[in-house]
Each structure stands twice: as C-alpha cells, then as structure tokens.
C-alpha positions as CSV (number, residue, x, y, z in Angstrom):
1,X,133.8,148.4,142.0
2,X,133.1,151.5,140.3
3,X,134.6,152.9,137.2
4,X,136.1,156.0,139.2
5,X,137.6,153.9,142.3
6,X,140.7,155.4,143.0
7,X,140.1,158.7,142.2
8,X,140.1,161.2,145.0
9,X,138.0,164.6,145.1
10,X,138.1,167.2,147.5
11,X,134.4,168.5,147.3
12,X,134.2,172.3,148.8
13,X,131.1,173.1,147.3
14,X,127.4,173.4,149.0
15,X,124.1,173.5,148.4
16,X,122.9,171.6,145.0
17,X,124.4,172.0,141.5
18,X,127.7,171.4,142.1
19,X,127.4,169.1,145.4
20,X,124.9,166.9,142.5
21,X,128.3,166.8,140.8
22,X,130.1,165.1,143.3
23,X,127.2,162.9,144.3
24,X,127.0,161.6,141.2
25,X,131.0,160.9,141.3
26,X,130.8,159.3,144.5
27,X,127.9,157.4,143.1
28,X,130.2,156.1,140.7
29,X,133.2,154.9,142.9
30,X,135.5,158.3,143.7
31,X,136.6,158.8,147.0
32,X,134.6,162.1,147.6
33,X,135.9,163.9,150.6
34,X,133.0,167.0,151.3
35,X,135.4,170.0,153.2
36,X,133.6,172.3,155.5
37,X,134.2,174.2,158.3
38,X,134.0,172.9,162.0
39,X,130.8,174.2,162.5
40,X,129.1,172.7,159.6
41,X,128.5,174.4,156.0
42,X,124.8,176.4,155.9
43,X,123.8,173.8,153.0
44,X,123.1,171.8,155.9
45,X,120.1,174.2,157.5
46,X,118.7,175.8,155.0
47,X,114.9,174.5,153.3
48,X,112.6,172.0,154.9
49,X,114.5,170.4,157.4
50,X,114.2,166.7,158.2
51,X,113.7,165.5,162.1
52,X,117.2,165.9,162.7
53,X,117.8,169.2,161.7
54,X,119.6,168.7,158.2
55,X,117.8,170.1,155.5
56,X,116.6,167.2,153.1
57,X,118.4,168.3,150.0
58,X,121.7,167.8,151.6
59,X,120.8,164.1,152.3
60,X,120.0,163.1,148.3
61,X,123.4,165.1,147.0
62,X,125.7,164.1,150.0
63,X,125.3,160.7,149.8
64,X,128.3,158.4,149.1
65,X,130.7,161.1,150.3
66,X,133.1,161.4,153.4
67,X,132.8,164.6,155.5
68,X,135.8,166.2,157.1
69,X,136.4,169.5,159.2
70,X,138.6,172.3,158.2
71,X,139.2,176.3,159.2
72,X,140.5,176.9,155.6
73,X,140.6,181.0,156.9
74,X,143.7,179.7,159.0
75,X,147.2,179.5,158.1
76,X,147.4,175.8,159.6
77,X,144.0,174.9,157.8
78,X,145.2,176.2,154.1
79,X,148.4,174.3,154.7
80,X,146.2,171.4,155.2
81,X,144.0,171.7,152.4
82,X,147.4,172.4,150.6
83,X,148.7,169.0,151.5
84,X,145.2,167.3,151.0
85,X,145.3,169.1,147.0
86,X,148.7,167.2,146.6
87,X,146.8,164.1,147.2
88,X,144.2,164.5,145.3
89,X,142.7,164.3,142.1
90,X,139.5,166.6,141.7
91,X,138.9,169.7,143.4
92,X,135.1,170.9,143.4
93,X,133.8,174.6,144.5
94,X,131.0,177.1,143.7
95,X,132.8,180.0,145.2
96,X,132.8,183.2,142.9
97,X,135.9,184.2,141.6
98,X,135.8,187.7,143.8
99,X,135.2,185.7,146.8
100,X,138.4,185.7,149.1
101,X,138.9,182.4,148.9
102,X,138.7,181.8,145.3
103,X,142.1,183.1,144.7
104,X,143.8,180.0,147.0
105,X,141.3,177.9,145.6
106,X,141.4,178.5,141.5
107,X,143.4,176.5,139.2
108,X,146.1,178.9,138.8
109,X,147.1,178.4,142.8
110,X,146.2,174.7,142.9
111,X,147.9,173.7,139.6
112,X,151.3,174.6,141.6
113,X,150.7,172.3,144.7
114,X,149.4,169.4,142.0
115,X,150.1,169.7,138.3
116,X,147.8,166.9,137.0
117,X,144.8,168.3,139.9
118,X,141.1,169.2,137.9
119,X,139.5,172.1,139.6
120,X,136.0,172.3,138.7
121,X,134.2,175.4,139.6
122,X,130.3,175.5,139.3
123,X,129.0,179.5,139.8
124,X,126.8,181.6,138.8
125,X,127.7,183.4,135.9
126,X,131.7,181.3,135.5
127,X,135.0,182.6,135.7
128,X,135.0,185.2,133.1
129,X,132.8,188.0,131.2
130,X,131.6,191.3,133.9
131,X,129.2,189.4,135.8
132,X,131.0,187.2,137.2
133,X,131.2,187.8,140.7
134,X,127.4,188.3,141.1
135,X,125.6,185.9,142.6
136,X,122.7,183.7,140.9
137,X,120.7,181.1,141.8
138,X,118.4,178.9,139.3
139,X,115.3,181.1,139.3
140,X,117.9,183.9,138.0
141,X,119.8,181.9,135.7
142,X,116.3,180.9,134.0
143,X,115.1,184.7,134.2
144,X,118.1,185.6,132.5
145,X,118.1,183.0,129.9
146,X,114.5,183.7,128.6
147,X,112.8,180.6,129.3
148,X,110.6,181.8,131.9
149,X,108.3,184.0,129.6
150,X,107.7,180.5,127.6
151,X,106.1,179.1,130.8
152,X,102.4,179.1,131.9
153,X,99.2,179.8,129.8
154,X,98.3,183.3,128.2
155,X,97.4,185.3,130.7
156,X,99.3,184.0,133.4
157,X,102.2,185.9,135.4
158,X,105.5,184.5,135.2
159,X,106.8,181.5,136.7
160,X,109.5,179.1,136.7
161,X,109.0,175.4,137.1
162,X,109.4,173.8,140.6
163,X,112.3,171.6,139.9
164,X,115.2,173.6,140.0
165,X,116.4,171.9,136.5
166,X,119.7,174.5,135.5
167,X,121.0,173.3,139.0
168,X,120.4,169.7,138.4
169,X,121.8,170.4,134.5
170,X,124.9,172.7,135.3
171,X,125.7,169.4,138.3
172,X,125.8,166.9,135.3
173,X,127.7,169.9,133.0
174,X,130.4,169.4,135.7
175,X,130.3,165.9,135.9
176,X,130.8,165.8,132.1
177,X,133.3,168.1,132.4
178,X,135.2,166.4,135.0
179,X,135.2,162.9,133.4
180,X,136.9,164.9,129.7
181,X,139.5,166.4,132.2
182,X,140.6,163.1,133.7
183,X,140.2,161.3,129.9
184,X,142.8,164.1,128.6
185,X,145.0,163.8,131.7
186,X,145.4,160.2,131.1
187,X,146.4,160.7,127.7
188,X,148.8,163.9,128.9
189,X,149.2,163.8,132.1
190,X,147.8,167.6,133.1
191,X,145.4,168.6,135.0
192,X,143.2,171.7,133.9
193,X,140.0,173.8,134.8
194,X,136.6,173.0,134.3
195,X,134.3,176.2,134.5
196,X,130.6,176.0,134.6
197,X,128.1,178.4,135.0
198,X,124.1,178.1,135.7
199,X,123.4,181.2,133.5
200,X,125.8,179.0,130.4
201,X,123.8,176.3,131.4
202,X,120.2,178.5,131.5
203,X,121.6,180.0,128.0
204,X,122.3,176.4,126.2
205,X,118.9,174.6,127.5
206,X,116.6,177.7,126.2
207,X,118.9,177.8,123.1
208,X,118.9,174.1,122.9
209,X,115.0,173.6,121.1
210,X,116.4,176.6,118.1
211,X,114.6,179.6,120.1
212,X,117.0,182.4,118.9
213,X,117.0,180.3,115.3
214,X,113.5,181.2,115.0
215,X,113.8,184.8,116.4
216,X,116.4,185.2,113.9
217,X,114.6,184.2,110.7
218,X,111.2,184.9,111.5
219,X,111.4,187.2,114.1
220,X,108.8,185.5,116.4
221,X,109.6,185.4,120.0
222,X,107.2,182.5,121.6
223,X,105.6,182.7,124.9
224,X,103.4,180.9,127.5
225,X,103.2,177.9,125.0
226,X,101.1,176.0,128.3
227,X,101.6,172.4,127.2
228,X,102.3,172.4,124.0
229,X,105.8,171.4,122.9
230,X,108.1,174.0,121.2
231,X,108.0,172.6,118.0
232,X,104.6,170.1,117.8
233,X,101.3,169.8,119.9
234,X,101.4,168.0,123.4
235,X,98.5,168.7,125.4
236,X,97.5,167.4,128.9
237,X,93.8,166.2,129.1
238,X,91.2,165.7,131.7
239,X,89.3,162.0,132.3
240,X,87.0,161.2,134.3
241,X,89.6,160.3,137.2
242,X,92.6,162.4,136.7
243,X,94.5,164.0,133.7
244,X,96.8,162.4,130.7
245,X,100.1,164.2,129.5
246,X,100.0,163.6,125.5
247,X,102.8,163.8,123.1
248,X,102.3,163.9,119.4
249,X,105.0,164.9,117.4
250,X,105.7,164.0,114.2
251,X,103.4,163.2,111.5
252,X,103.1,159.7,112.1
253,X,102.4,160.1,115.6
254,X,99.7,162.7,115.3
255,X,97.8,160.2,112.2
256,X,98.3,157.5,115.2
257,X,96.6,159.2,117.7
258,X,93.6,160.7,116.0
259,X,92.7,157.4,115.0
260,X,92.9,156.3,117.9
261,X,90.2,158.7,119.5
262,X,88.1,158.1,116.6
263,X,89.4,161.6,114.9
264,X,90.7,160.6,111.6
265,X,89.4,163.1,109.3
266,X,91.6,165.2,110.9
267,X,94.6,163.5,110.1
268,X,94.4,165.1,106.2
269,X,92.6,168.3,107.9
270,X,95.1,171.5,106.4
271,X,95.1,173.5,110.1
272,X,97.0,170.4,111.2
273,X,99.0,168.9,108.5
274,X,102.6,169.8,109.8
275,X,104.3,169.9,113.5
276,X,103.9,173.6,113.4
277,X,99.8,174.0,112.1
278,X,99.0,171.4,115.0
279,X,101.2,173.8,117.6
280,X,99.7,176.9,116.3
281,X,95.6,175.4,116.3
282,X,96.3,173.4,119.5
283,X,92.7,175.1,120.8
284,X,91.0,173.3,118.2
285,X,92.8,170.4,118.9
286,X,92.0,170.3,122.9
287,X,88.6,171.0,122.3
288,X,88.1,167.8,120.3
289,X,90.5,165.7,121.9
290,X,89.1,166.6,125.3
291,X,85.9,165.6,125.0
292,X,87.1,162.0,123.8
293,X,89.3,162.0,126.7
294,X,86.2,163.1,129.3
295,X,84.1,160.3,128.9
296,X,87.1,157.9,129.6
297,X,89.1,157.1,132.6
298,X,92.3,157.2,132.9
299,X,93.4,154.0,132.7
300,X,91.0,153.5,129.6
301,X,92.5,156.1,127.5
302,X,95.9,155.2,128.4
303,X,95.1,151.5,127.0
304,X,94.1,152.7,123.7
305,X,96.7,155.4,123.5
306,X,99.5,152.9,124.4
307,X,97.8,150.3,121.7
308,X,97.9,152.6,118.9
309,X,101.6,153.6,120.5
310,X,101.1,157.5,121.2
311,X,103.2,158.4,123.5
312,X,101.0,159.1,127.1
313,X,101.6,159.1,130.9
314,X,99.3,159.2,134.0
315,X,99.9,163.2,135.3
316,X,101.2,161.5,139.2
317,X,102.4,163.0,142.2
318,X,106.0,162.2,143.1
319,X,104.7,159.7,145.8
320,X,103.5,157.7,143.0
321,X,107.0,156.7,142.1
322,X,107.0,154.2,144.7
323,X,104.8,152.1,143.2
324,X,105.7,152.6,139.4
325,X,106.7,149.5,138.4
326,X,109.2,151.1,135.5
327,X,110.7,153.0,138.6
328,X,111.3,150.0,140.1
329,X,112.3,147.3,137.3
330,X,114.8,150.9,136.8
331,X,115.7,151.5,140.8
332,X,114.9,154.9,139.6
333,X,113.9,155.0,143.1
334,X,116.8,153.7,145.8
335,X,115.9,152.7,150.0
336,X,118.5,152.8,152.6
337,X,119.1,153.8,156.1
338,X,119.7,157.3,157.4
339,X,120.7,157.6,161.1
340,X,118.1,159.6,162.8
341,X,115.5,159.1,159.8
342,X,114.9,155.5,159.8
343,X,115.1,152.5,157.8
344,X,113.9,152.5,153.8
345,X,114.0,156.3,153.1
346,X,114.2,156.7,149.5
347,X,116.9,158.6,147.4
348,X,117.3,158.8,143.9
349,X,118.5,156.3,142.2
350,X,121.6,156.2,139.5
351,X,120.6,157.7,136.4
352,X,123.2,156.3,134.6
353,X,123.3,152.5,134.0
354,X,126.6,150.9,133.4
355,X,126.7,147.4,132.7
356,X,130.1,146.3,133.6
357,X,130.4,148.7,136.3
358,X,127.3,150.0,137.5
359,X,127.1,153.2,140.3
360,X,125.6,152.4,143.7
361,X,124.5,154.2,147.2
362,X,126.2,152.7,150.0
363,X,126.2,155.3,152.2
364,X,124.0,158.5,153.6
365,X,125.3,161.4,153.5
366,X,128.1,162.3,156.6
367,X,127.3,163.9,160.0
368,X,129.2,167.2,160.6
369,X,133.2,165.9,160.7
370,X,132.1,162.0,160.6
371,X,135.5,161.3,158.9
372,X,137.9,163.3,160.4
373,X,140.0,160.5,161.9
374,X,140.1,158.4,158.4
375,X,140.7,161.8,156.1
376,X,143.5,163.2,158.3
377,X,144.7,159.9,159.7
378,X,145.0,157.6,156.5
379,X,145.9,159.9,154.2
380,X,148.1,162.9,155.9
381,X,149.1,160.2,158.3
382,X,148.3,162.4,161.3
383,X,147.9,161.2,164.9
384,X,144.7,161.0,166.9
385,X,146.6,163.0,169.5
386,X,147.4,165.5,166.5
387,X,143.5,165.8,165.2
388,X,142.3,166.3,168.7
389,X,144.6,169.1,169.1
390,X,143.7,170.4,165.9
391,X,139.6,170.3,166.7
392,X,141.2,172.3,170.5
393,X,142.4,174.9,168.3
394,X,139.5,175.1,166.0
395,X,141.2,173.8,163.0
396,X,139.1,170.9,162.2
C-alpha cells in the first residue's frame, strides 16, 4: 500500500510537466482520476507516436492513473466535475489563468464546492506578474531563464539540451508542493493553491549553481562552458572505443585523478591549484588528459579512474540502461504490459525509494474513457443506464 492511498486527485492537465506530477502521485498510491473530453485530450497524438496511435510520452506520465470522459464546456459536465471536486482531494491543471476555463477551475471557485481541496496549477509563467497568460513551453522557459547561452562550445549556435528537464523539474515542483499542502491541511484542515511555473522553475535551476552571484560581484556572465562544470573542470574524453564523462571537483578529487593518469606534477601546478584555475585552463587540461585517455579503452580507464575513486561514467546511449546493472539492482528501469504494445515495455522506474512504503507501476496508462463506469458509478453513484445516456448526449 502506498503512502497516498486514499487520496483522490482529479488530474486535468496534459502533456508532461504537470501530468509527471500526477504520475508520480499515482506512483505512490493516490487514486488519480485523468479528466478529458470524449474525444480524447491532444496529449494523446502529438510526438512520435507508438503502433497504436498514442504518442509515447503519454504512456510513461499516464501510468497508474484512471481515465474518465467529460464535456466540462457543458452545463451538465461542470455540474459533474463540481460534484467530482466535492469528492476529491487534489485538483491538477496547466490551463492559463486567461483561459476560459480557468476561472471555474482556480482555487477561488473550487475552494467553495470543497474547502480542504489543493488545486495545483503547473503553467507557463504562474498565476501572477504580466505574463501570465502567455504561453511557454520548456525550450522558452530555458531561453528566458539564461541557461541556454551556457550550453555548447565557443563557437557554437544556441541550443538547449534534449531532455526537456524544467518540465520534468516544475512536475516534481508540484509534487512537492502538493505533498506541503496536504501536510498543512492535516494539521488545519484547509485546502490551498499550489502555483508553479516552468519559467520559476527555469529561473531557480539557472540561479541555483550562484549565476547572478557571480554577475553581481564580478560582473562575468559565463557562456558555452562545453563540459566543464560551473564551478570546477569536468571534461568528457575520447578512448580508443568510446568517450568517458569526468568529474573532478574539489581539490582532493583533482590530486586523485592526476595521479591516477600519471599527471602528478600537476597536482601543485599554480594554473590549476583551485576549482576555478582548473575551469578557467580546462584546454590545458584536455590536452594532457586526452592523450592518457587515447591510448586506453574504455573499460581500462574507467578501472583505474574508479580505483583511484574519481568520479567517471561510460558516455551510453539510453538503450544501454537495459543492461546497466546499477539500473537494474535500482529498477531505475520498470517492464510491464501495454495493450496494443506488447509484453516487457519499459517505463521509468520510481525515483523515489521508500522503505516502508515504496511506489509501484501497476498499471499502463488508460484508453480514451477506460474508467468511466467505475469513476461515475462508484463514486457519484450513477447508473449504467445514466452514463450511457450521458456518452448519447456527448457528456462523457
């Protein structure tokens, strides 16, 4: 059993950082209830699209979750949102607050219908402050936040990382959010508004490693670092077979790791005797350490690196993860049936390890109105003659 069995959430939002919140509430034992309309949400067919005509996204951040129908532009389908709110305990949406349905949706309208409901809203610039009825997506959010220009090499044009990371951070912003809003409700009983934004998400990560503490005291505005860490030298070598991801900060760790490739007159060298003379000659640096690195495989440098503890990794593809054995001794990596896809299709695994009540996948994510029956059934107590009059009408 999960720590959040028993809690109920009504999840209204679509495509991936909030819907990552309520995956990872569902994960965790909730009763998460995804609302859409009859003919499906556009989360669903949008990106690469699996065999069944669901993009692939929606499978990894819908799974654990119920999926139920619902015209919420009607007067009969607000009435039974309404009436689901009343029975609920989390509301989840990424609508904008200018968006029509935000002002049914908000905490001010729900907190009437439920006192003690949570309404967590995940958009794109929050609730508040001039932009906040302009869309944004995670390549804007990052654009906007200034971490962009720190990506790449000199030289090199823009670019944003491929893993959309202020979506997958603002998800787990909510989640955090969510789980200090239903601590404080059990200690008094109200319910309140959780507002997260990707561009206060984008804001704090680029913030987070003291990038406008350095702008303000030195005035130096850092760019196209390649692989070098903020703050110390990384670097990312060629072997003979493949490349190795280094990290070296700290003075012990750098003294470590030049001894280990035989370097370690340049442990008391003065270009590199703090954090920041290693970042700032990192070209001297890769010139030397690449050539010990050259004549080595992979797996050979790795075995020294590891002996003399500097921390190292194997630069893998993500199909490699299904033979890592520290992704599997962590089930970073998690198999089970999807209808339509087949047996053993991996997912992600629980991030967060509990060990008296631990999170689980039990089940893939819904087809379009799977659990219309059980939703408006068990807990409305409506009649199947009732629902299927409702889906005639176009309600559910």
């Amino acid at each position: 059993m999960g720590p959040l069995e028993g809690i109920r959430v009504l999840d209204l939002s679509r495509f991936q950082a909030c819907p990552l919140c309520g995956m990872m509430l569902a994960d965790m034992g909730a009763e998460v209830i995804r609302i859409e309309p009859p003919e499906g949400a556009p989360d669903r067919t949008w990106g690469q699209l699996g065999p069944d005509g669901e993009t692939l996204l929606y499978k990894v951040v819908c799974r654990n979750k119920k999926a139920a129908t619902l015209n919420m532009k009607t007067a009969e389908g607000k009435e039974i949102l309404n009436r689901l709110v009343a029975q609920s305990d989390i509301v989840l949406h990424n609508f904008t607050p200018g968006a029509p349905i935000s002002k049914e949706i908000n905490y001010q309208a729900l907190k009437k219908i439920n006192e003690a409901i949570i309404v967590a809203a995940v958009s794109g610039y929050g609730q508040t402050g001039p932009d906040r009825d302009h869309p944004c997506f995670d390549g804007t959010a990052q654009a906007r936040s200034g971490s962009i220009p720190l990506n790449g090499f000199p030289g090199d044009p823009p670019w944003k990382p491929g893993i959309p990371f202020i979506d997958v951070a603002s998800g787990f912003c909510a989640t955090i959010g969510v789980l200090l809003a239903l601590f404080h409700r059990q200690k008094t009983g109200a319910g309140q508004e959780v507002d997260v934004s990707l561009f206060d998400t984008a804001a704090f990560t680029t913030q987070s490693v003291g990038t406008l503490l350095l702008y303000k005291l030195y005035g130096e505005l850092r760019s196209q670092i390649g692989n070098r860490g903020y703050h110390s030298f990384n670097g990312c070598f060629q072997a003979s077979d493949g490349w190795v991801m280094v990290a070296t900060a700290t003075n012990h760790i750098w003294k470590r790791f030049v001894g280990a490739i035989g370097k370690e007159e340049m442990a008391d060298d003065p270009r590199y005797r703090s954090d920041m003379d290693r970042f700032r000659n990192a070209d001297s640096i890769n010139q030397c350490a690449g050539e010990w690195f050259a004549t080595r495989s992979v797996d050979e440098a790795i075995q020294v690196l590891q002996k003399a503890r500097v921390p190292c990794a194997r630069l893998n593809t993500v199909d490699k993860l299904l033979e890592d054995p520290q992704a599997k001794a962590r089930e970073a990596v998690t198999f089970t049936y999807l209808p339509e896809l087949g047996e053993e299709m991996p997912l992600p695994g629980v991030p967060i390890k509990l060990s008296l009540t631990p999170g689980s996948v039990n089940t893939p994510a819904p087809r379009i109105g799977e659990h219309n029956e059980d939703v408006y059934g068990r807990i409305l107590g409506f009649t199947p003659q009732k629902i299927a009059d409702l889906k005639q009408a176009g309600i559910v």
